[in-house]
N, C-alpha and C positions, 0 to 999 in steps of 0.2 A: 382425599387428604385426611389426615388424622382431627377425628372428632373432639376436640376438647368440651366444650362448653355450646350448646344449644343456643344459649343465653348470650354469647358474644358474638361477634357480626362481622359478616366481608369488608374489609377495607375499600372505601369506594375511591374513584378516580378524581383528584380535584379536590379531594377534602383534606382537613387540618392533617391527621393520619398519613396523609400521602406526601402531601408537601411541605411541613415541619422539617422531617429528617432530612430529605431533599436541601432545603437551605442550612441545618448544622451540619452537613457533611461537607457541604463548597465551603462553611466559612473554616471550617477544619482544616481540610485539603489544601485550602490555600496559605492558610496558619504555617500547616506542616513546612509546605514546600520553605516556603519564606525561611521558615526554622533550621530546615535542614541544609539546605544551601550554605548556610554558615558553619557546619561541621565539618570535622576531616573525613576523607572520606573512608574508613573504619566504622565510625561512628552513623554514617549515612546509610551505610550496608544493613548494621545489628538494628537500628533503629526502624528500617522498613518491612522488618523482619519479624522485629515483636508484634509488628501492628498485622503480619501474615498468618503467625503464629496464634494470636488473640481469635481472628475469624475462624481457620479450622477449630477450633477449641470451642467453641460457639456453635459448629454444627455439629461437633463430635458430640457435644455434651446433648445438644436438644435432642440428639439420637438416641441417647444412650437412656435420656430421661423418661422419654415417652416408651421405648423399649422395657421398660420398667415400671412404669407408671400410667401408663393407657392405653388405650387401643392402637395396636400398632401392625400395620398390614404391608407384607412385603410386595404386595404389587403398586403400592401409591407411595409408601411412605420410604422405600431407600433413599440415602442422598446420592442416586445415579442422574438428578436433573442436572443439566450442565451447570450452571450457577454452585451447586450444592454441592458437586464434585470438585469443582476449582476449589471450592471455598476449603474445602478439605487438603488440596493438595498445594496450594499457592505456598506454602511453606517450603518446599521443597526449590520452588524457584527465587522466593527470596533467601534461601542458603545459596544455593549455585551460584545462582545470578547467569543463568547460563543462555549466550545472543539467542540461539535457535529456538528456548524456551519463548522468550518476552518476543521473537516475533510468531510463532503460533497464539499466545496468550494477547496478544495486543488485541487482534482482530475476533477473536471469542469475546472478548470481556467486553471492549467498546460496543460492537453491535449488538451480542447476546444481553446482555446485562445491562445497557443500556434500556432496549426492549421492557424487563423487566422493572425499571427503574419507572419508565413512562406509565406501562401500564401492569400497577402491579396485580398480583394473583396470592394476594393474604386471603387467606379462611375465614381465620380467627383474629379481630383488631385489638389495637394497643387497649391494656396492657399485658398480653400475654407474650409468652415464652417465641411463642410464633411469629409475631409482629417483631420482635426484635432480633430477632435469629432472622430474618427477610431483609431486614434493612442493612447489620452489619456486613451480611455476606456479599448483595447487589454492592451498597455503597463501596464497601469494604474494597473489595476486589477493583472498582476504579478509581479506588486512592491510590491502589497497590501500581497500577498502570501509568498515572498519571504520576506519580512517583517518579518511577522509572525513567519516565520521558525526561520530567522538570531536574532532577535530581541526579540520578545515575546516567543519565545523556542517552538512551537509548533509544534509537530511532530506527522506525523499520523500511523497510527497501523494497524495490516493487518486488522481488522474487518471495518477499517475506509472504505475499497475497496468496501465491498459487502454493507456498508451503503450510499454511494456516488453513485453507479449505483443500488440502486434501489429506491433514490431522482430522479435519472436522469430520470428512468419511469415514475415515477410521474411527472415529465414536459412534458416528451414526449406524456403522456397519454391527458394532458391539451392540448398541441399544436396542438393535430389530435383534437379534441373537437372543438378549435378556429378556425382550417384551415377547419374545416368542416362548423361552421356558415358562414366563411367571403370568404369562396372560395379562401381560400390563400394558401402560401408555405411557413410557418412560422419554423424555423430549418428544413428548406429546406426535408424536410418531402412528397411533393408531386413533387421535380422537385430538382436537382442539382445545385449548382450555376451558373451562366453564366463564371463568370471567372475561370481560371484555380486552381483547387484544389484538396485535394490527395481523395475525391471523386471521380475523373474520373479515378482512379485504381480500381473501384469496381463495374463498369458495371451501366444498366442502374436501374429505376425506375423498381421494387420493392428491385434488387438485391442489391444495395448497402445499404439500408437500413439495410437489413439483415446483412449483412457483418461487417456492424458497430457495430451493435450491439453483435456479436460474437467478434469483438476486443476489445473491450471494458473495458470487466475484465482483459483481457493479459495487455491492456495498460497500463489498474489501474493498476495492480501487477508491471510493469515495472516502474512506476512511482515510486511506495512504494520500489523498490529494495536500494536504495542508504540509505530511512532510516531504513530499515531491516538492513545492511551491517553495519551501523553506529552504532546503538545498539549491535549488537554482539559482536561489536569490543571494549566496553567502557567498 
């Protein structure tokens, strides 16, 4: 990852760092929904939209900054991690708004970004440019979700499961492709993170790959269980 400062430190699991932002984003999120719920819906659309708009803006810029101003190495440092790329493109789906979108993205963002949200993989901790560019895009992206659900009423379907992991191969399929030309470990595809993550439950390089990809549809299904149980019940 992009070296900024020797002098500043991994954000560890558990500390103020980690779990600050974690609690002003639920008290936000929940603000939001609260808020938006009472607008037309016009107003619900542009509104989830600035907040989609604001996140890419946030990674375009940290790119752009360090592209310009430090060491910057394109086999670590593109925004091709999954998180980094959503955060990028989520604008696009809060314009559309379009069903097929939000259910491939439902299931990326909850479990993937979730993942990240638990156990994060900061370098460089608060107050740098990095630490905050981490939190708006993770958090960001499950506001953007949770949105959708609370707000715009979208809810995904079981076919939504087997249409969202097999998007997900289609990226995975692209990232071996990239980490092939550039020699990298782009979704961590040829190496595990350095910091602690629920990765180092699944053994080394080739095993946990495989592993993941066997949990995958369990998760999505687990995911889907709450609005499976919700429709039955209405």
């Amino acid at each position: 990852m992009i070296n900024l400062s020797a002098a500043l430190h991994r954000v560890l699991i558990f500390s103020w760092e980690h779990l600050l932002p974690i609690g002003i984003a639920t008290v936000f999120a929940v603000a939001l929904i609260r808020y938006a719920k009472q607008m037309p819906t016009e107003k619900q659309q542009r509104l989830i939209h600035y907040i989609a708009v604001f996140i890419s803006t946030t990674v375009i810029g940290f790119h752009v900054y360090h592209m310009l101003f430090s060491t910057y190495d394109f086999r670590t440092d593109l925004p091709l991690y999954l998180c980094s790329l959503l955060g990028i493109l989520i604008p696009i789906y809060t314009y559309y708004r379009r069903y097929w979108m939000f259910e491939i993205l439902v299931f990326w963002i909850i479990a993937g970004t979730l993942q990240g949200v638990i156990t994060p993989d900061i370098a460089v901790g608060f107050p740098s440019f990095d630490y905050f560019r981490y939190w708006i895009v993770h958090l960001g992206l499950l506001i953007v979700m949770f949105y959708s659900i609370y707000v715009l009423d979208f809810k995904p379907k079981l076919k939504s499961v087997f249409k969202s992991f097999l998007a997900l191969q289609v990226y995975v399929g692209l990232m071996i492709f990239i980490n092939y030309l550039l020699n990298a470990n782009y979704f961590y595809l040829n190496e595990k993170p350095k910091s602690a993550s629920l990765l180092d439950y699944f053994g080394e390089w080739p095993y946990y790959i495989i592993a993941c990809q066997l949990i995958i549809i369990p998760l999505f299904l687990i995911i889907y269980l709450p609005f499976y149980f919700r429709r039955t019940t209405t």
